[in-house]
N, C-alpha and C positions, 0 to 999 in steps of 0.2 A: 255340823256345828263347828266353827272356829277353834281352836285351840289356844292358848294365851299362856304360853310360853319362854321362860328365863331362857337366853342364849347360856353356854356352859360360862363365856368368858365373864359375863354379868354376875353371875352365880359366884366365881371367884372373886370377882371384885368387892361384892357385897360381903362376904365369909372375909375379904383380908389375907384368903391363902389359898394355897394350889388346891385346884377339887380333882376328883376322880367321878368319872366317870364310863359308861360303855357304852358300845353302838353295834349294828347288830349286820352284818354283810350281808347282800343280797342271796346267799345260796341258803340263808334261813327260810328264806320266805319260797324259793325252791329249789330244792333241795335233790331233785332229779335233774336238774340242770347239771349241776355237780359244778369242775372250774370252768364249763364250756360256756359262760353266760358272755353273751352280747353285750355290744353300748348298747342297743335296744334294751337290752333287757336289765342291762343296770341302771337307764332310764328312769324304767318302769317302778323299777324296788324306790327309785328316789321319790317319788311322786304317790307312793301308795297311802291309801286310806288309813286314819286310825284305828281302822277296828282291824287292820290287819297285822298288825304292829299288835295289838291287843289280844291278840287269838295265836301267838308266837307261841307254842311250847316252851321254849328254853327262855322267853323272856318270862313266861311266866312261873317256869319254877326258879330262874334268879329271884325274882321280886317274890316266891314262895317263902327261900332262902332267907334274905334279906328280914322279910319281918320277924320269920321265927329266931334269929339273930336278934332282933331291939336293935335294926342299923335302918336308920332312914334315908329312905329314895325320893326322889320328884320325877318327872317326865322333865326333860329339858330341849330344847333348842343345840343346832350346830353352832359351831364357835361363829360367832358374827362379822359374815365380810358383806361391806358396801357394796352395793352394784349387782349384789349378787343373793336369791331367796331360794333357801329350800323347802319341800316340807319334810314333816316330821317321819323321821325312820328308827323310831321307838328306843330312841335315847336314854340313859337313867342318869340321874345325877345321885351318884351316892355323897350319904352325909359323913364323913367319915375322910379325917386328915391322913395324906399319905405320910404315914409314920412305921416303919416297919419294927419299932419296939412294944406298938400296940396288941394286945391281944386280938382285938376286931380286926383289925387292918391283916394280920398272918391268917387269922380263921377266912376272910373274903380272899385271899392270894393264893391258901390252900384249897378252896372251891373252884375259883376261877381257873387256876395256871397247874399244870404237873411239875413235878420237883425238880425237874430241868427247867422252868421258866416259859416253857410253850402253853398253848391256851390249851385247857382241858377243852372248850365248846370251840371249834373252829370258828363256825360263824359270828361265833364274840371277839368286840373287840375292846378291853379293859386299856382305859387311857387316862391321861395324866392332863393337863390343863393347868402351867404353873401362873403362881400370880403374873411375875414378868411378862407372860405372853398377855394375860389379862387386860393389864395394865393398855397394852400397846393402843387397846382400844377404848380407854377411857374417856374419850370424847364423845362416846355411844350412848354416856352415862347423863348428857347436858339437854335439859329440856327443849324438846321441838326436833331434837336430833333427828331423829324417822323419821318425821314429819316431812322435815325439807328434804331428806333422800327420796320420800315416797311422790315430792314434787316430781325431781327430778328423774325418775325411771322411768 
């Protein structure tokens, strides 16, 4: 079944501000490969099923996290470029303004990141999506927009 999916950058646009989100490196998905993975093989992670993205161990104790927290998440899309479609590689959009004076916002950076700033989960990757960049593609936002890209590909 299709998936129907906010790009992250749409997400920001509609919010008004920077969103956060994560994305999840292919040595999640395997993990005996270690940093030995191929273009093939990074391919392959790009192009995998939802239900494999769904069955992630660490995606699913983030999103464990996440609710026992009261922080809300969606599934989202990669940032949106023309010309070019991927699919889904178990994306989160979290709800949640990067503001490092929030309580939520230090409890998610204390989960995510060790007190030097490196990711606690390797295979995560916690990112930022400020409006600005958003913005660039607000033209994505104008009715018929896909439409005429999906002429066009």
């Amino acid at each position: 079944m299709p998936l129907l999916l906010e790009h992250i950058d749409a997400i920001a646009r509609q919010k008004q501000r920077g969103v956060l989100y994560l994305e999840f490196h292919p040595r999640a998905l395997a993990p005996e490969a270690g940093e030995s993975l191929s273009a093939q093989d990074v391919w392959a992670w790009k192009t995998m099923p939802d239900s494999a993205w769904q069955a992630l161990p660490i995606r699913q104790q983030i999103i464990d996290w996440l609710d026992a927290q009261g922080i809300g998440w969606q599934r989202c899309g990669h940032f949106a470029a023309v010309g070019m479609m991927m699919g889904y590689r178990g994306q989160l959009y979290i709800d949640l303004p990067y503001d490092r004076s929030l309580p939520a916002f230090q409890a998610l950076q204390a989960f995510l990141e060790n007190p030097d700033g490196s990711m606690r989960y390797p295979e995560v990757f916690f990112t930022y999506c400020s409006l600005d960049q958003a913005i660039e593609n607000a033209a994505h936002d104008e009715p018929g927009f896909w439409a005429r890209c999906a002429e066009n590909f």
